[in-house]
N, C-alpha and C positions, 0 to 999 in steps of 0.2 A: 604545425601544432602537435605538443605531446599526443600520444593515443596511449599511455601508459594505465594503470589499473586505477589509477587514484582519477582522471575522466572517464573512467566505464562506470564508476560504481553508479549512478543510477540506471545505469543502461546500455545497453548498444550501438554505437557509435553509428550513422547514417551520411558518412562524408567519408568513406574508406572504400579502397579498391574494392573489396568485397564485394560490397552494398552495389557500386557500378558493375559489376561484372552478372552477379542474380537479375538486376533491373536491366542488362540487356540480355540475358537468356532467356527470363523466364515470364517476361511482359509483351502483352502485341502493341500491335501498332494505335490503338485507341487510348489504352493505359497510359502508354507512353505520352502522348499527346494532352491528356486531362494532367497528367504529371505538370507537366511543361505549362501547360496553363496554372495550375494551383501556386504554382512557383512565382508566374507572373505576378497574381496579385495579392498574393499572401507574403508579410516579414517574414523572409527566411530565417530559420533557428537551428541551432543543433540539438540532435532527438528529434526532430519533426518534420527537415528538411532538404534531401527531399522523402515524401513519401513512400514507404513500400507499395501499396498498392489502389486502389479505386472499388471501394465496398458498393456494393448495390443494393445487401440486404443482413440480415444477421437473424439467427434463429435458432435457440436454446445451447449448445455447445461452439454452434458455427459462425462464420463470419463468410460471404462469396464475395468474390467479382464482379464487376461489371463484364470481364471476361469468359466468368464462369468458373473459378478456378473457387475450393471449397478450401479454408481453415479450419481443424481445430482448434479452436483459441484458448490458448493459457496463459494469455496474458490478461487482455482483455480490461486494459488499464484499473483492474480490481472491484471492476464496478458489476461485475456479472456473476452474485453469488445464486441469483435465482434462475440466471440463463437469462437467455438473450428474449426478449420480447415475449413473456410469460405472458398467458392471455388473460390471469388477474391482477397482475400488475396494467397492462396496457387498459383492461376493461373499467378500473380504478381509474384512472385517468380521464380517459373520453368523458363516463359519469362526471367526473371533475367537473369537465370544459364545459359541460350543458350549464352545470348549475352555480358555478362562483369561479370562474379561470384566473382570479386574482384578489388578492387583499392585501389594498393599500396600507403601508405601516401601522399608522395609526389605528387600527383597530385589529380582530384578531377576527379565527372561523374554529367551527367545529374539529375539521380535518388536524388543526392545527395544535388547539388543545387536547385531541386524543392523541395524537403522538405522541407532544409530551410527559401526559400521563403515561401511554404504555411505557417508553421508556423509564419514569420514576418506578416503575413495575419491575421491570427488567434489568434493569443495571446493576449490581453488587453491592451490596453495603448503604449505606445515605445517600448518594448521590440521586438526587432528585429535581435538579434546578437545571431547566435547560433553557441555550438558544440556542437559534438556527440560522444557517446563512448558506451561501451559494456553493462553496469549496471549501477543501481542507485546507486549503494553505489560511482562509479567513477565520474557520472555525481554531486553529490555532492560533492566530492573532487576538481573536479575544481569549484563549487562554490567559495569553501572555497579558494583557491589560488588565484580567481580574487578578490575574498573582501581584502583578504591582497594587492594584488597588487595595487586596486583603493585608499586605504587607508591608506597604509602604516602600517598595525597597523595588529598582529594575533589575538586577543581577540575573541570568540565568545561569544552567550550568548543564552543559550538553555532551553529550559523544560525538567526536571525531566519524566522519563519515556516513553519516547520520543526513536522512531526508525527511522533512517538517515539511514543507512546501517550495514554490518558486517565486514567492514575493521578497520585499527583501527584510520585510523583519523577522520572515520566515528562512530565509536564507540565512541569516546573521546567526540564529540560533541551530538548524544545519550547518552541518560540518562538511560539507562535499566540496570540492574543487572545484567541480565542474562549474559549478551556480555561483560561486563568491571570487573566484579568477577575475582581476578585473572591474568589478565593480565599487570599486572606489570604498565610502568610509562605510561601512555597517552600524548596525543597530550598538551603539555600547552596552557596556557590560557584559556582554555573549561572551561565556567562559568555557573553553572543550576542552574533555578529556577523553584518551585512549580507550575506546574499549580494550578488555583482555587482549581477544585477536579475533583474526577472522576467523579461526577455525574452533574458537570457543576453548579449547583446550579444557582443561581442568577445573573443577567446580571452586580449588584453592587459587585456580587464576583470578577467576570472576569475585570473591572475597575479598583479594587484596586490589583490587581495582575500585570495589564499594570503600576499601579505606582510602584510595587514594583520591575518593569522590568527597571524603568527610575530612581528608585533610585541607580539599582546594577550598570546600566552605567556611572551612575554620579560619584560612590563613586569609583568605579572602572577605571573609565577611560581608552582612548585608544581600544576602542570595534570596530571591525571590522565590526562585524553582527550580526544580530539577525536572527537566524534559526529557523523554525518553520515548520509544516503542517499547511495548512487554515481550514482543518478539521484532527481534533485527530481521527486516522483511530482503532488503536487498542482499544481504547476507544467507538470510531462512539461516539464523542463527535464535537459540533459546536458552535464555539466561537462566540456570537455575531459582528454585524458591526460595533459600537461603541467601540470593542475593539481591532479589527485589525484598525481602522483610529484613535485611541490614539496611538497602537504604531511605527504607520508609520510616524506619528509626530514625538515621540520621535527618533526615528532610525534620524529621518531628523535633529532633535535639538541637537543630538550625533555624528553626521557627521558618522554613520553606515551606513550598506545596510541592508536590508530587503529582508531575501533568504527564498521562498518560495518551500518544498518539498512537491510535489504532485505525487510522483512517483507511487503511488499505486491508486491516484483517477484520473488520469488526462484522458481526452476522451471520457467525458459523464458518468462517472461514478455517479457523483454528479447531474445528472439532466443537468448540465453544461458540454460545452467540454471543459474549466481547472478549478478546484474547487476552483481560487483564486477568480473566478465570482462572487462567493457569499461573500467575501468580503467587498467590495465597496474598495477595494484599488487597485494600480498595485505595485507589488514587484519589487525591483530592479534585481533579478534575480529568475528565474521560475526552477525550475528543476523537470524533469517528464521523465516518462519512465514506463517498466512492460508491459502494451498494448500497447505503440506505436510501437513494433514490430507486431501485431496482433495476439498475443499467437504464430506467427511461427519463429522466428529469435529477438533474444537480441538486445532490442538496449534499450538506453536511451541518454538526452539530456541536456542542458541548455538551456536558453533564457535572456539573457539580455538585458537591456535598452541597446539602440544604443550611448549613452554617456557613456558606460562604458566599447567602444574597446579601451583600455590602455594597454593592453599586447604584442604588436606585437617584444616584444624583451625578451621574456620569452615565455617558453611551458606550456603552463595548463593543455592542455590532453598529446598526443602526443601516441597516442595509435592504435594499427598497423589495427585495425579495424573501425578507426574513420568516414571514410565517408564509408562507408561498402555500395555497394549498391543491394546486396540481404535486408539489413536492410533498407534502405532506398524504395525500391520497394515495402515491407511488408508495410513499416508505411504510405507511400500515398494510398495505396488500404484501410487499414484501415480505413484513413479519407475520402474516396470517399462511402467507406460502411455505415459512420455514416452518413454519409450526405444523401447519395441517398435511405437509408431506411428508415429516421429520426427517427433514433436511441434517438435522445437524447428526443423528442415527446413521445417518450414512456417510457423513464426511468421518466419522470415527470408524464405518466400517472399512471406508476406503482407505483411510490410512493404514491400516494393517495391512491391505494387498498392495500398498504404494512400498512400502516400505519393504514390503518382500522383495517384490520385484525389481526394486532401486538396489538391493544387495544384490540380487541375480546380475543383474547389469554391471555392479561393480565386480565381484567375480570372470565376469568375462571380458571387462576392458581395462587394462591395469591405467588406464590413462586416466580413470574414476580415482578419485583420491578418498573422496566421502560423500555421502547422499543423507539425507534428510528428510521425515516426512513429518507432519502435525496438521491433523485433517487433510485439508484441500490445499494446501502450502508444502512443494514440494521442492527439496534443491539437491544440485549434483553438482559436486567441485569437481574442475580438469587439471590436473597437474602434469609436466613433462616428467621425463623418468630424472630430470636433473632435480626435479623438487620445484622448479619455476612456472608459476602461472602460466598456464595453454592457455595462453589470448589470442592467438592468431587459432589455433586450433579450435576455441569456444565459438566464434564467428563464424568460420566455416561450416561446423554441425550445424547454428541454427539459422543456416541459408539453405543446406541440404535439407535439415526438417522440413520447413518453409516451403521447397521443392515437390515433397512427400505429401505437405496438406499439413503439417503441425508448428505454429503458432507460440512463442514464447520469450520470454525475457530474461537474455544475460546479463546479471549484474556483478559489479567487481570486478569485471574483465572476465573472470574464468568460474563464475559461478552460471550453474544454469538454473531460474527461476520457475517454476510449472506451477500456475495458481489455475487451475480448474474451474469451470461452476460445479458448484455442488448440487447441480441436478445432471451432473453426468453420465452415460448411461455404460454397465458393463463391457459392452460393444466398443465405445468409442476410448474405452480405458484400457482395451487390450489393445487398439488401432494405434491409438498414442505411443505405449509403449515397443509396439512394433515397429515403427516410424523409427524409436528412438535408437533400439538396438541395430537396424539394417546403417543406420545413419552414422553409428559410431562404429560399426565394420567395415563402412567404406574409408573413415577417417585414420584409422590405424590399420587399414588394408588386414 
């Protein structure tokens, strides 16, 4: 099987010598064993197969063992903007479980309408009209069915290497290899185009890239939408403003919508509580999720412009979890958490010390090619001194991190991903980046 850059970009590959060589140094004999077991009776996958490790507990930046061994976690599959097991988040819940653990579709709950509303509060521009559902890969599904519905039309029109989710209408409109290898006919219509690059290059890159997005609708015709993130997350790539307000033009000169997926940054992650902030645009539809349950209970969502309730004689979601309000109860403590800590105050203070310290580091490892910060979203490219992707070299560091106690996600083969909670504390942000420097002195000796 290739292990090339184009099956890393969501991730880490977990079927490489590597991966065996840390899982027998750095596991006992128990770990091993529950490993071995999960294996038995779980469909094996890659990315989740076999497991790094055996959690027994998780609490505000950390992730342990069953054997004891502690993580910093930056990965934290994006769902941990408030930290791990926040005690008004968790306390929001149990209160749940006493007094309503569930509401059947057909009818609705308190918990359920005030989220929606706060969100009609909170979101940019008109967008006021929400549903709810279990995952992002589903809350992007029904994006994709109200774009058809407002517009008559299935077309989409996506970026190459681009993650939406791991369903397959979700897949079809992703652009990754990893997910659409193999899987036979996809969703039609699903149209990809190039980003710039990976390395973002020039803001005259990104321009002629928005034309070459208004040439494929033009020649194409019949586009429903343009899907995109407002920040390339697996990348921790940022499109300038001049070129989400080119193609919010064009979407508007194409009679498309403009569906914005921020399922991985939304809630402060970006410095911002929705990362279309940084924009200067409003999307015709928002979809987010990952932290809006507060790392404790699944949910995700949509948000649409309030001119685009046109479905009330078709189903978009219809999903037996939909106004869920243990999920609902997790995602108002969440935003009472970011708010009443200001949470998002310090994902902007943090970024300015990330981004010092990600030059300090590149400075002293020429193997850094470029780093990146925007709030709590942090990235660091490895290049060889040939100019080629460090993929064997990216792997390494973050088995040694991992070794160290730090915790994180390489994406693209030789990007390193650091998504923090943003209740991180000073301490563990100097620990981290110690970790990181001792980690890439051993790697270039």
């Amino acid at each position: 099987m290739s292990t090339g850059k184009r099956d890393r970009s969501e991730g880490d590959l977990n079927q490489t010598d590597a991966r065996r060589r840390w899982m027998a140094d750095c596991l006992g004999g128990e770990a091993k064993r529950l490993l071995k077991e999960d294996e038995t009776y779980f469909l094996r996958q890659s990315l989740s197969t076999p497991c790094l490790d055996v959690l027994e507990s998780c609490h505000g930046s950390r992730i342990s063992s069953i054997e004891g061994r502690s993580y910093l976690d930056f990965h934290g599959n994006s769902v941990h903007q408030v930290g791990y097991g926040h005690p008004k988040v968790v306390e929001a819940v149990k209160r749940q479980l006493d007094q309503l653990p569930f509401c059947p579709r057909r009818y609705t709950n308190m918990p359920a309408i005030e989220l929606a509303s706060r969100l009609a509060q909170l979101t940019p521009g008109d967008l006021g009209k929400s549903l709810f559902c279990p995952g992002g890969a589903t809350a992007v599904g029904m994006a994709l069915k109200l774009a058809r519905v407002v517009t008559g039309r299935f077309k989409t029109v996506s970026w190459w290497d681009s993650f939406h989710g791991a369903s397959l209408d979700t897949i079809s409109v992703g652009g990754e290899a990893h997910f659409r290898r193999g899987m036979g006919p996809l969703l039609p219509g699903a149209i990809h185009v190039p980003p710039p690059s990976e390395e973002g290059e020039t803001e005259a890159d990104w321009l002629q890239s928005a034309e070459y997005v208004d040439y494929v609708m033009e020649h194409e015709g019949d586009v429903a939408a343009f899907v995109a993130e407002p920040v390339r997350t697996t990348a921790v790539l940022i499109p300038p403003k001049e070129y989400w307000i080119q193609i919010k033009e064009i979407c508007q000169n194409h009679k498309a919508l403009l569906i914005f997926d921020e399922i991985p940054l939304c809630l402060g992650r970006t410095g911002r509580l929705f990362a279309c902030e940084h924009t200067g645009v409003v999307p015709d539809v928002l979809c987010i999720g990952k932290g809006l349950g507060g790392g404790v209970f699944p949910l995700a969502a949509i948000v649409a412009r309030n001119g685009l309730d046109l479905a009330s004689h078709t189903s978009l979601g219809h999903y037996t979890h939909e106004k869920t309000p243990l999920g609902c109860a997790a995602a108002l403590a969440t935003l009472d958490v970011i708010r009443e800590e200001m949470l998002l105050d310090r994902a902007m203070r943090m970024e300015e010390r990330a981004r010092s310290r990600l030059r300090t580091l590149r400075s002293r490892h020429p193997i850094i090619e470029s780093t990146t910060a925007l709030g709590m979203l942090w990235g660091i490219r490895l290049v060889r001194t040939d100019g080629s992707p460090a993929l064997a070299e990216s792997e390494l560091l973050m088995y040694r991190c991992l070794e160290e106690g730090l915790s994180f996600k390489v994406s693209m083969g030789n990007t390193l991903v650091l998504m923090p909670p943003l209740t991180l504390t000073d301490d563990q942000f100097e620990e981290s980046m110690g970790i990181l420097d001792a980690a890439l002195n051993d790697l270039t000796g």
